[in-house]
C-alpha positions in Angstrom: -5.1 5.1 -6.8 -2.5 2.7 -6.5 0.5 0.9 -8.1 -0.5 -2.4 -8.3 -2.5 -4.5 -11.0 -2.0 -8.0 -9.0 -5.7 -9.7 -8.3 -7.4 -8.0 -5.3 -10.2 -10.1 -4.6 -10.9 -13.5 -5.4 -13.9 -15.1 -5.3 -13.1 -17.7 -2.3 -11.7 -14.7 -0.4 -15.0 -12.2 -0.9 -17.0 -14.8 0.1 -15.6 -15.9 3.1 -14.9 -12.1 4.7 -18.6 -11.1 4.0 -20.4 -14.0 4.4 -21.9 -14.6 0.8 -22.0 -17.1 -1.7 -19.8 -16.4 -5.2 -21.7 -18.5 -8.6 -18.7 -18.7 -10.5 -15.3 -18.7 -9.6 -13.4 -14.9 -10.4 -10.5 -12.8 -9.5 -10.7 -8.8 -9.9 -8.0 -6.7 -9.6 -10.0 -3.2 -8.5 -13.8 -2.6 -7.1 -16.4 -0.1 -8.2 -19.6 1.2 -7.3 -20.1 3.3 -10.6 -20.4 1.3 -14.4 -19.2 5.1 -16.3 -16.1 4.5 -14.5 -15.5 0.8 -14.3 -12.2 -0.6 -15.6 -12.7 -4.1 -17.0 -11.5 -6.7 -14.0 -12.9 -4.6 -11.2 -15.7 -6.1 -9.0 -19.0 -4.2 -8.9 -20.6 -3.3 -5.9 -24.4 -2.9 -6.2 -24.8 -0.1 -3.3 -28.3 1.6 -3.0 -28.0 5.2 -2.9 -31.1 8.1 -2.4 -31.5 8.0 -5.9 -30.4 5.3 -7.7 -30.1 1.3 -7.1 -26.7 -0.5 -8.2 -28.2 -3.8 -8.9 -30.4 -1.8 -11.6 -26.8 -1.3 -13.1 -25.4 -4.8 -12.8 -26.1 -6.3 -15.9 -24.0 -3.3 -17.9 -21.1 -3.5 -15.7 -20.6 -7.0 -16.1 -21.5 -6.8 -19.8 -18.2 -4.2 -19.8 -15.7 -6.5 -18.2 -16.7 -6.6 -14.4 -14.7 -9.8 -13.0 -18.1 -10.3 -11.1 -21.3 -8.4 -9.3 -22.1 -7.8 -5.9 -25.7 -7.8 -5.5 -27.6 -9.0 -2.4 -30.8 -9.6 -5.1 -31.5 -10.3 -8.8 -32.3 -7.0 -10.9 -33.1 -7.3 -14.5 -30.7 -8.9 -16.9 -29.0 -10.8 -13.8 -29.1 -14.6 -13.2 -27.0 -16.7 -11.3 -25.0 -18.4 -14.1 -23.1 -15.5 -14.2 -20.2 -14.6 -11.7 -21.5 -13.2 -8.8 -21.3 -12.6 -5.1 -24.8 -12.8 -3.6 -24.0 -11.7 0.0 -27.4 -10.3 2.4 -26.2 -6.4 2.2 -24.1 -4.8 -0.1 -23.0 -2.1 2.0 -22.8 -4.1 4.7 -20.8 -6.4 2.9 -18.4 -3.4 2.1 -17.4 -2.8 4.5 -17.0 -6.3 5.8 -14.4 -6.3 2.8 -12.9 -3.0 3.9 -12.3 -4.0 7.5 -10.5 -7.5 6.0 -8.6 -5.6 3.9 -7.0 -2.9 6.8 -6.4 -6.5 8.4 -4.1 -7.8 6.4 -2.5 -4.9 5.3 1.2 -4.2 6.4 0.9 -0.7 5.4 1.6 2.7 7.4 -1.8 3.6 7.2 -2.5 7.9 7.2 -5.9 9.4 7.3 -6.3 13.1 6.4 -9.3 15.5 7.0 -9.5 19.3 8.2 -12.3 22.1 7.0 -10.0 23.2 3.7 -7.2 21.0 1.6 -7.5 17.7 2.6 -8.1 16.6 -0.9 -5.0 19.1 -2.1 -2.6 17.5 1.0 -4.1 13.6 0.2 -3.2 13.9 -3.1 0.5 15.5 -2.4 1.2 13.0 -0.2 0.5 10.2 -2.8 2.5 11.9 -5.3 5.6 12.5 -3.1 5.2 8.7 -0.8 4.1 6.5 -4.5 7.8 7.8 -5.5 9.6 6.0 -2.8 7.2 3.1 -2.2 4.6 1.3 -3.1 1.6 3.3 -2.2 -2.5 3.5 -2.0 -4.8 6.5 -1.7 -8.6 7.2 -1.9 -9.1 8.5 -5.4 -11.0 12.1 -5.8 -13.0 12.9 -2.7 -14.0 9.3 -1.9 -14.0 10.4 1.9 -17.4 9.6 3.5 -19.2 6.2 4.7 -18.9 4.7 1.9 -15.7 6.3 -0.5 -13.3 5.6 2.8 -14.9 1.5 3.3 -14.5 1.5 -1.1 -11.1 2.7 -0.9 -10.0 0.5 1.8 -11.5 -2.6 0.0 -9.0 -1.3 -3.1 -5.7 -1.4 -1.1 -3.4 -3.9 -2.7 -1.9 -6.1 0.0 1.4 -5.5 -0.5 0.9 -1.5 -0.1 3.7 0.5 2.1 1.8 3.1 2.4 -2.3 4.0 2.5 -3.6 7.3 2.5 -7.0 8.0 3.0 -9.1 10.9 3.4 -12.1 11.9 5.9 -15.0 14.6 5.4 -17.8 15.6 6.9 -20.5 18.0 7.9 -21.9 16.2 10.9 -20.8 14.9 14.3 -20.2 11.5 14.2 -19.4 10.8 10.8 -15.6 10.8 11.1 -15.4 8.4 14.2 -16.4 5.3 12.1 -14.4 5.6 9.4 -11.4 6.1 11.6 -12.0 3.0 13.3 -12.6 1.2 10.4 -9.0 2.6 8.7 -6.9 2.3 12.4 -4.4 5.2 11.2 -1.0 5.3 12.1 -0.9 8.9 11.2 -3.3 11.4 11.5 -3.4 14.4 9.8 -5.9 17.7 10.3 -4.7 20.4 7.8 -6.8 23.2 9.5 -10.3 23.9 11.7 -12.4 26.6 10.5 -16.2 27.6 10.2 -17.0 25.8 7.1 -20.1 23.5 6.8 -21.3 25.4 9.9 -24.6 25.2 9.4 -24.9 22.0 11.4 -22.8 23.5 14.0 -23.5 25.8 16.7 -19.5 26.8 16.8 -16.4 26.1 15.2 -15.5 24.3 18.4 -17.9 21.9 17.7 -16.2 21.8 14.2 -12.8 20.8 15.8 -14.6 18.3 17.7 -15.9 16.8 15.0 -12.6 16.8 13.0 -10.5 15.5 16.5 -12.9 12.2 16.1 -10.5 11.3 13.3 -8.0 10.2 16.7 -10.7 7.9 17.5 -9.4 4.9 15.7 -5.7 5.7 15.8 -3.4 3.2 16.5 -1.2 2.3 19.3 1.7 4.5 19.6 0.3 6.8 16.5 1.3 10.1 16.2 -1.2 13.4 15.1 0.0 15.5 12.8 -1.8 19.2 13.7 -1.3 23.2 12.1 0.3 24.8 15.0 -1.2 28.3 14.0 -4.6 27.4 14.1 -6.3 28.7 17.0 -7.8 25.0 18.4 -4.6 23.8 18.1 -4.8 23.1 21.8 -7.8 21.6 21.8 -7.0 19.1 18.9 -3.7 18.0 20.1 -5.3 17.3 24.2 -8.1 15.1 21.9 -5.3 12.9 20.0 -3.3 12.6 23.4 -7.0 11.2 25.0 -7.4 8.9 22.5 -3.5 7.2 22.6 -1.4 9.7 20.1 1.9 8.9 21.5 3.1 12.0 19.5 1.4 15.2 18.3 4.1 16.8 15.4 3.2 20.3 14.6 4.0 22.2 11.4 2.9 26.3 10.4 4.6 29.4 10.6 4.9 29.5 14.5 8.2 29.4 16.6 7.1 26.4 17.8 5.8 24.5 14.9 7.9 21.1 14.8 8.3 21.7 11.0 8.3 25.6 10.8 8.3 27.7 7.9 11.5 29.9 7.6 10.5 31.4 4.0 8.8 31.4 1.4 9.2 33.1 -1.8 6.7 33.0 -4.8 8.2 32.3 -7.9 6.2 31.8 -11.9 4.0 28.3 -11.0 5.3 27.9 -7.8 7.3 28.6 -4.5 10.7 28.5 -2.8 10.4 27.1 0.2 12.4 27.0 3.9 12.0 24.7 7.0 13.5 23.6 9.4 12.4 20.6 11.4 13.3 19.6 14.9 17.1 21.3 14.0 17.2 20.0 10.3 16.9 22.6 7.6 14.7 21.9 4.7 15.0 23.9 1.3 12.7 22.9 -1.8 10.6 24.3 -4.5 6.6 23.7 -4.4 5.3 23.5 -7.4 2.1 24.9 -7.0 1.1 28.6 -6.1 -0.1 30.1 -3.0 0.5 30.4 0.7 -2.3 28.1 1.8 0.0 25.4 -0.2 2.8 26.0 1.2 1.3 25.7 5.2 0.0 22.4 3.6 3.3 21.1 2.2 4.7 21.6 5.5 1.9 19.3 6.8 2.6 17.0 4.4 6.3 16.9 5.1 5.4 16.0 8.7 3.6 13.3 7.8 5.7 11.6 5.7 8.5 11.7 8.7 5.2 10.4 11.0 4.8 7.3 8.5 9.1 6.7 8.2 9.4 8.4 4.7 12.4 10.2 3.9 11.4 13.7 4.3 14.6 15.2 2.0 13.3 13.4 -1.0 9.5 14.1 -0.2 10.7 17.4 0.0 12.7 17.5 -3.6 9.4 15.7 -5.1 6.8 18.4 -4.2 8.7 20.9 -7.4 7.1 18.5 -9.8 3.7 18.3 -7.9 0.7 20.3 -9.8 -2.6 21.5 -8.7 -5.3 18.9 -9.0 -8.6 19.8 -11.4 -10.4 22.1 -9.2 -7.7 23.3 -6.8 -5.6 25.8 -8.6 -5.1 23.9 -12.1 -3.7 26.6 -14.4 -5.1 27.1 -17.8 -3.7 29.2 -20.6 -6.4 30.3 -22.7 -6.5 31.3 -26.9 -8.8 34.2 -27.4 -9.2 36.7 -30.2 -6.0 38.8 -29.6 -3.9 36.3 -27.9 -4.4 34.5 -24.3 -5.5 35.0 -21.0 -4.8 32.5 -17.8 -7.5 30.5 -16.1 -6.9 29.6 -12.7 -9.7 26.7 -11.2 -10.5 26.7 -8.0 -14.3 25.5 -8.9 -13.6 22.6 -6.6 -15.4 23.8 -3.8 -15.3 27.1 -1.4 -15.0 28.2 1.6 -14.7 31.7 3.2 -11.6 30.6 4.3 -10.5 28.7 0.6 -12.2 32.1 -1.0 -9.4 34.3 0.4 -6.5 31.8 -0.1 -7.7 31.8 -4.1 -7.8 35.7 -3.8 -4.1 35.6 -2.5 -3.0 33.5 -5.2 -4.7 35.9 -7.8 -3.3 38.9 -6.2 0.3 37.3 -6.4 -0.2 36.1 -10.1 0.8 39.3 -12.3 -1.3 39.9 -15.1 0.1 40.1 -18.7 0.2 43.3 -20.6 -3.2 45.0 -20.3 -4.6 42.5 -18.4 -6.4 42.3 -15.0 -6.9 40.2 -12.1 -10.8 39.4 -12.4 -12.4 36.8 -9.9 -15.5 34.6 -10.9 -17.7 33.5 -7.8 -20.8 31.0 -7.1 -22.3 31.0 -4.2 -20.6 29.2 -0.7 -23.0 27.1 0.3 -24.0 25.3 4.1 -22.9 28.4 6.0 -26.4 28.4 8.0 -27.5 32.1 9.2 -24.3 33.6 9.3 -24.3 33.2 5.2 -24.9 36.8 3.8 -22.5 38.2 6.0 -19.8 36.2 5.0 -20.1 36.7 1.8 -20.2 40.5 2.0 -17.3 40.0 3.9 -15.1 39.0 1.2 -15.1 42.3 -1.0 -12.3 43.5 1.9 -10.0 40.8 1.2 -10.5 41.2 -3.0 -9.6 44.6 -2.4 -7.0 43.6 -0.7 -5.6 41.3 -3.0 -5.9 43.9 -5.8 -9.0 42.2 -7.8 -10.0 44.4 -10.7 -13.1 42.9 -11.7 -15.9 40.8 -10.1 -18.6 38.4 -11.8 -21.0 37.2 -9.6 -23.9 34.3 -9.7 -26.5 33.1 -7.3 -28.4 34.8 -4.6 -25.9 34.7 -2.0 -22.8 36.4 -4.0 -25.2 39.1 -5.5 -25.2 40.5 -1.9 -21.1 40.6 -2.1 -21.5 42.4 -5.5 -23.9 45.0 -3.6 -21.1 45.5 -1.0 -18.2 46.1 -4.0 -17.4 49.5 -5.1 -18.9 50.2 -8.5 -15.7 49.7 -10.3 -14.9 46.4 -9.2 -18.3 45.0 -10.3 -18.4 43.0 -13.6 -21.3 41.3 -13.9 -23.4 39.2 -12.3 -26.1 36.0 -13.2 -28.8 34.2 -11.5 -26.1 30.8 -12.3 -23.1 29.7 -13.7 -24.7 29.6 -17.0 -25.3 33.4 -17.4 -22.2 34.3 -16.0 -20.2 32.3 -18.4 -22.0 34.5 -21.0 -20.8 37.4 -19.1 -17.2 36.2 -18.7 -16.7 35.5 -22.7 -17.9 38.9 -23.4 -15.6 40.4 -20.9 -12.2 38.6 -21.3 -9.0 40.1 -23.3 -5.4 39.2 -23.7 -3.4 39.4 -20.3 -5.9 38.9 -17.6 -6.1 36.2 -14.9 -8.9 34.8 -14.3 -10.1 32.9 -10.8 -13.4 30.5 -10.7 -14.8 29.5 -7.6 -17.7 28.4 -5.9 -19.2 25.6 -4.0 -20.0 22.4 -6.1 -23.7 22.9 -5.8 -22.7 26.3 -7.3 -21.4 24.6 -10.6 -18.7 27.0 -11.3 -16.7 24.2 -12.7 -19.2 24.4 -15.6 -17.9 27.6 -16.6 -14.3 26.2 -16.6 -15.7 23.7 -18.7 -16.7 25.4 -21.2 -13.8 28.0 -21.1 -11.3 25.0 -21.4 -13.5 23.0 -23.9 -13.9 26.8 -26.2 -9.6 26.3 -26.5 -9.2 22.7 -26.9 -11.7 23.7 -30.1 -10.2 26.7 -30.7 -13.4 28.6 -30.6 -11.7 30.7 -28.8 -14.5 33.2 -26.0 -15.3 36.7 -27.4 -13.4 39.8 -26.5 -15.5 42.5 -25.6 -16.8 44.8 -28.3 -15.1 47.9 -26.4 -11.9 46.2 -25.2 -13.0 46.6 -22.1 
C-alpha cells in the first residue's frame, strides 16, 4: 500500500543495488512476485517457491504490462531482447533491493508483530498515519522472509511513514527481518500460546516476538500491552537491544496510554484514554474489546513515530474491519436478513474468545440468535484437543445459541457443548455451509472462524456470493 505512483525502480538503479545486468532500459512504479495480481508498470520478481517457479511465469507478466522481469535464468517464452534484470539470485537480489530501499528512505519506519492483531493494528495504523502523511505499509499479511524484503523494495522514497508487519512460528524468523527494516518503532500487540507447537512455552513465544528489538534503531522506542503477563520480559529485551523508550498502553493503572472507558455502541465503540496526563475521547469504528486494547496500541505508536495522536484518534470512527477480521455482512434470506460477522481470517484460542465477545455484545434481531461457525485451530501441538474443548465455557459465556462445527479437532468441542447449543457439525467447511443454509432465519448473527488451513472463509464466500446474486440461503423447513 502506498500513496505514491512516481517510478520506483529504474533500470540503472536495480542493477546497480543487486548486482545484475538490465537488457533494456525501464522504469516501474510497483514490484510483484504474483502475475494474478500484477498491476501493469510493476517489476516482476521471479522468486522460486516449494511449489512453483516465478521465471515459469515471466513471459505472462510481462506480456500484461510488467515494466520488466527479474529472472536469474531464461524460462520459456523469455529472451533477452526483452526488458529484463538478469541478476545471480532472485531472492537474494530482493532483498538486496529491500535493504537499498530502507537506505534511502527518510521515513519513520514501525514494525508490528504479536501472536493476535497485528494485521488488524498494521492496517489501523495505515488508515489513521496515510491521513496526515504520506505513508507505506505491507499490503495483506506480506510479513515473512520474503513479504517484509517485497514490501520494503515497494516503499516510495519520499514516504513519512513505513509500516510493516512481522510473523512467525519459529525462533529466528523475526530477527532478520527486523534488521533488514531498522524500526524506529516497534510495536507487539500481545504474547500468547498461539503457533505453540514449535514452542515448548509461551516464554519461548515472547522471545521469539522480542527479536523484533533486534534491529531497532538508535534511540527507538517499544511500544508493549502493559496487561500482558510477559510484559516484563519484553520491555527488559527492547531496553537490551537500545529501546531508548518502552511506551505502554492496556487497561492497567500504569499503562502510558490507559483505557478509562469503553462503551459499545451499533458498529462500534466509545472510547476513553488518557495518555501521560492528556485525555483522549474518540469513537472506534469497529466492534469488540480486543479492538479497542489495539487502538490504544496504535495510538501509542503514532505519538512513538511524531503523529498527532488527537487526529489519529478522531480518524479511527471511520476505520472498518478488514476481510477476515470482523467485516460485517448483512445478509438477504427468505423472510428478510440475518448478519454475517467474518472472522475466517485466522484463529486462535485467544482470537476465538475475542470473536465470541463481539457476538455476545452484538444483539440479535427479532427472533434471531447468536450462532457461531468454527474450523478447526490449527499448530497448537499436543495441547490441541483441550483447547478446543475449552472454548464451549467462554460461548456459554458469551450467550451463543447455536454451534456448527467442522474438522476433527472442533468435533471434540461440539462433544463437550450441552445438547442445545449443538447445531451441526461437518467433516469441512464444505458440509458445514450446507448445514448453515439450512439453519439460518431472519434476525440471527452469525460468526465464522477458523484457521486458514480450515477454510472457513469459503463458507463466507459463498454466503456473501448467495446475496450479491440474490439466491438468497435456505431457511429451515421448521423455522428453526
Amino acid at each position: 500500500m502506498t500513496n505514491s505512483m512516481q517510478p520506483l525502480w529504474t533500470s540503472a538503479d536495480a542493477a546497480t543495488v543487486t548486482g545484475g545486468e538490465s537488457t533494456l532500459p525501464w522504469q516501474a512504479t510497483g514490484l510483484s512476485i504474483d502475475t494474478r495480481t500484477l498491476s501493469p508498470g510493476d517489476l516482476f520478481v521471479a522468486l522460486k517457491g516449494p511449489h512453483f517457479d516465478g521465471h515459469d511465469f515471466s513471459a505472462n507478466a510481462l506480456a500484461k504490462g510488467a515494466a520488466a522481469a527479474m529472472i536469474d535464468h531464461l524460462a520459456s517464452g523469455i529472451s533477452d531482447n526483452q526488458p529484463l534484470l538478469r541478476v545471480a539470485d532472485t531472492m537474494a537480489a530482493l532483498e538486496k533491493m529491500a535493504i537499498a530501499s530502507r537506505t534511502r528512505s527518510a521515513a519513520q519506519v514501525i514494525a508490528v508483530t504479536g501472536s493476535v492483531g497485528k494485521t488488524g493494528t498494521k492496517e489501523a495504523l495505515y488508515y489513521v498515519l496515510s491521513r496526515q502523511a504520506d505513508t507505506h505499509a505491507s499490503a495483506g499479511s506480506l510479513n515473512n522472509h520474503w513479504g517484509v524484503p517485497l514490501s520494503l523494495a515497494r516503499m516510495p522514497v519520499g514516504a513519512i511513514f513505513g509500516i510493516f508487519e512481522f510473523g512467525m512460528n519459529h525462533p529466528g524468523e523475526i530477527a532478520p527481518l527486523s534488521k533488514m527494516a531498522r524500526p524506529h518503532v516497534a510495536l507487539i500487540t500481545t504474547v500468547e500460546s498461539v503457533h505453540s507447537e514449535f514452542f515448548e512455552n509461551v516464554e519461548q513465544i515472547a522471545d521469539a516476538k522480542a527479536e523484533i528489538f533486534s534491529g531497532l534503531e538508535p534511540g527507538g522506542t517499544a511500544v508493549l500491552n502493559r496487561d500482558n503477563q510477559h510484559f516484563e520480559r519484553l520491555a527488559a529485551a527492547a531496553k537490551e537491544h537500545g529501546a531508548k523508550q518502552v511506551i505502554s498502553f492496556g487497561v492497567s493503572e500504569s499503562a502510558d496510554m490507559g483505557l478509562t472507558g469503553d462503551v459499545p455502541q451499533p458498529g462500534g465503540t466509545d472510547v476513553s484514554a488518557e495518555f501521560m496526563g492528556t485525555s483522549i475521547t474518540y469513537r472506534l469504528g469497529v466492534p469488540g474489546r480486543h479492538w479497542v486494547i489495539n487502538s490504544l496500541g496504535v495510538l501509542a505508536v503514532v505519538a512513538a513515530a511524531g503523529g498527532n495522536v488527537i487526529e489519529a484518534a478522531a480518524a479511527l470512527a471511520g476505520f472498518t474491519s478488514p476481510k477476515g477480521r470482523g467485516e460485517t455482512h448483512t445478509i438477504g434470506i427468505d423472510d428478510g436478513t440475518f448478519t454475517l460477522i467474518d472472522e475466517s481470517y485466522n484463529a486462535s484460542p485467544v482470537s476465538m474468545i475475542a470473536a465470541f465477545q463481539v457476538l455476545g455484545r452484538t444483539e440479535p434481531g427479532p427472533g434471531g440468535r447468536r450462532i457461531a461457525v468454527l474450523g478447526d485451530m490449527l499448530e497448537l501441538g499436543a495441547s490441541s484437543a483441550k483447547r478446543h474443548t475449552d472454548l464451549a465455557g467462554p460461548l456459554q459465556k458469551n450467550n451463543v445459541d447455536l454451534v456448527f462445527t467442522a474438522g476433527s479437532e472442533m468435533a471434540l468441542l461440539s462433544e463437550a457443548l450441552p445438547g442445545k447449543m449443538r447445531g451441526g457439525h461437518g467433516a469441512d467447511s464444505d458440509e458445514m455451509l450446507a448445514l448453515i443454509q439450512e439453519a439460518v432465519r431472519p434476525g440471527d448473527v452469525v460468526v465464522v472462524k477458523g484457521s486458514a488451513g480450515s477454510k472457513t472463509g469459503l463458507i463466507v464466500e459463498a454466503l456473501v456470493a448467495s446475496a450479491a446474486n440474490n439466491a438468497r440461503p435456505k431457511r429451515a423447513a421448521n423455522g428453526e
